[in-house]
C-alpha positions as CSV (number, residue, x, y, z in Angstrom):
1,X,22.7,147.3,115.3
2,X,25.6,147.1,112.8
3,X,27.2,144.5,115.4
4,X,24.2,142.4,115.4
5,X,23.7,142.1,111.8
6,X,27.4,141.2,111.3
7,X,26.8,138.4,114.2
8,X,23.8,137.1,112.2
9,X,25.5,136.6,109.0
10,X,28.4,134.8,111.4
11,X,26.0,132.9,112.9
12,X,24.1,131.8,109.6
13,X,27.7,131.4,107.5
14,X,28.8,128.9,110.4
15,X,25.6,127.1,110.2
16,X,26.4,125.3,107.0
17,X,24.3,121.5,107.2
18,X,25.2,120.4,103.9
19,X,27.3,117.2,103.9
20,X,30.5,117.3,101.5
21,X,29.8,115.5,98.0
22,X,30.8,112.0,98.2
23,X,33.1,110.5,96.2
24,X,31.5,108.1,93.6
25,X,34.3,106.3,91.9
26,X,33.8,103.1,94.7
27,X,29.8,103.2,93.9
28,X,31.6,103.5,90.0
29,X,33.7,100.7,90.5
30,X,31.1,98.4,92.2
31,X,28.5,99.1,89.2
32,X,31.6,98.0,86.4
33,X,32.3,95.1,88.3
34,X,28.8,94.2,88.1
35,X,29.0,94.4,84.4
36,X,31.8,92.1,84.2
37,X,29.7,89.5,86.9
38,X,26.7,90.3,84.2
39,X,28.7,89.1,81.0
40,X,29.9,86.2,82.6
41,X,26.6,85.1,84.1
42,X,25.1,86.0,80.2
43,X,27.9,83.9,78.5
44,X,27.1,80.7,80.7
45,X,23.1,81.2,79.8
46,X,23.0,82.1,76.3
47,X,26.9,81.6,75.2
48,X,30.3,83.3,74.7
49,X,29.4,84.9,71.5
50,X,25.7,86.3,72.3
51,X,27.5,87.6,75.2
52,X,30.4,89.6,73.8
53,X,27.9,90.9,71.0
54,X,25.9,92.3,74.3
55,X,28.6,93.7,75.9
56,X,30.7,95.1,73.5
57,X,30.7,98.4,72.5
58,X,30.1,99.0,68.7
59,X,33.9,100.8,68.3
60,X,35.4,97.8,70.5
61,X,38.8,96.1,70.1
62,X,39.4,92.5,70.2
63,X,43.0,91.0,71.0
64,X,43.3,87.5,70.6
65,X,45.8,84.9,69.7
66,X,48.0,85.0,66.3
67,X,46.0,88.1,65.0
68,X,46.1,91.7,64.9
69,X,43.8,93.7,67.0
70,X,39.8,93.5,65.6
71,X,38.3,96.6,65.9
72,X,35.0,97.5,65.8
73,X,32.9,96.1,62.6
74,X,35.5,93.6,61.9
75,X,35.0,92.6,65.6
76,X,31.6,92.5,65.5
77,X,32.1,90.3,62.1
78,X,34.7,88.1,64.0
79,X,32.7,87.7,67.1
80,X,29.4,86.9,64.9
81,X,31.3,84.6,63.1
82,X,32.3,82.2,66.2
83,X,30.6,78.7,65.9
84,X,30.4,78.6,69.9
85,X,27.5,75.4,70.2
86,X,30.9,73.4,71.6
87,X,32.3,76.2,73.6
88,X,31.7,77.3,77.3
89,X,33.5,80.2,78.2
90,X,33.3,80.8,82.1
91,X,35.3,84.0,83.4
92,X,35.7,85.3,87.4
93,X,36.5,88.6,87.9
94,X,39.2,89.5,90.5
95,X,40.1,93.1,90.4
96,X,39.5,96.3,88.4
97,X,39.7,100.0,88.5
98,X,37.6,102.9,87.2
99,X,38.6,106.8,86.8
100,X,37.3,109.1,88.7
101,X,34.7,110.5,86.4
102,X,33.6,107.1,86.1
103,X,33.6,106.9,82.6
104,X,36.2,104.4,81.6
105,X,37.1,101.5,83.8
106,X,39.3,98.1,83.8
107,X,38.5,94.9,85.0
108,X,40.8,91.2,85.6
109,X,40.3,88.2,85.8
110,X,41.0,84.4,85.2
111,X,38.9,82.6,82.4
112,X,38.2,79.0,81.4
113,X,37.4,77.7,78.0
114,X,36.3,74.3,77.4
115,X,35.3,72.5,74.7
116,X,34.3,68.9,73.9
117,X,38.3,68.0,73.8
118,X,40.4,70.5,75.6
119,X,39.9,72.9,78.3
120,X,42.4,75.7,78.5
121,X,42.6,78.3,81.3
122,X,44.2,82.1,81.5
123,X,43.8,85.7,83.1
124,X,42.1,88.4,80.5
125,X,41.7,92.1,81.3
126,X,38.8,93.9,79.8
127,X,38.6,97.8,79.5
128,X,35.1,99.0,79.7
129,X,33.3,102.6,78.6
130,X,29.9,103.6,80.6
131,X,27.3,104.2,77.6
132,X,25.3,107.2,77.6
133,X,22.7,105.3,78.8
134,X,24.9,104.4,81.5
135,X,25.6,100.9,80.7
136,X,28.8,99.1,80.8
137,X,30.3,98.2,77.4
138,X,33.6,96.8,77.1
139,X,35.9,98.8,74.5
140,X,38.9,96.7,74.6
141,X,39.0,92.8,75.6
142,X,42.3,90.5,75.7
143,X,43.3,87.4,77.2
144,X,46.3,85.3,77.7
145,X,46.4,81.3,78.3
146,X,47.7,79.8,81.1
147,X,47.9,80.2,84.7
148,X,50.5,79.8,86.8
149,X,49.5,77.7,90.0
């Protein structure tokens, strides 16, 4: 009898249906992509600057040209300050990463800026923070002009 009830917990301990946890930092990476797809698409309906005050998070950093990083309220002032009725900023995404707690993620790309004169074109990299909601919010945003071709 002793045998038998040693075979049965054999039996049931081998008997394991449960499929390993899958690893969620491609499903995480897919969804930050999408946020950075999202901005763009926002920026070319309702403008650059209705755009980054949508997807920024309230603690993020701006890096841009002949200034020192703009963090946070100042940001928020900067960014709300931007007379953007001649601007069309259009960004495409090529590449990013996310940690694997999916919490804080990177994204790349190459941007184009036009206005009624000029148009200027560059690569940017964007850092991004999942929200407790679980939105995307970029924390960090820079960009450098020109592109090498």
């Amino acid at each position: 009898m002793r045998y038998i009830v040693i075979l049965l917990l054999l039996l049931a301990s081998c008997n394991n249906t449960e499929k390993p946890e899958e690893d969620p930092t491609e499903r995480y990476l897919q969804e930050l992509q999408q946020a950075d797809f999202d901005m763009a698409k926002f920026s070319r309906e309702h403008g650059m600057r209705k755009a980054f005050m949508e997807f920024m998070d309230d603690d993020g950093v701006v890096l841009r040209d002949n200034n020192m990083p703009i963090v946070g309220a100042n940001a928020i002032e900067y960014i709300t300050s931007m007379n953007d009725s001649t601007i069309v900023l259009t960004w495409e995404p090529k590449g990013g990463d996310v940690s694997k707690s999916g919490d804080l993620g990177y994204t790349y790309g190459v941007y184009e800026l036009k206005d009624s004169v000029n148009t200027q074109k560059g690569t940017y990299v964007t850092v991004w923070k999942r929200q407790a909601n679980g939105k995307w919010k970029f924390v960090l945003d820079s960009g450098n002009q020109g592109i090498g071709e």
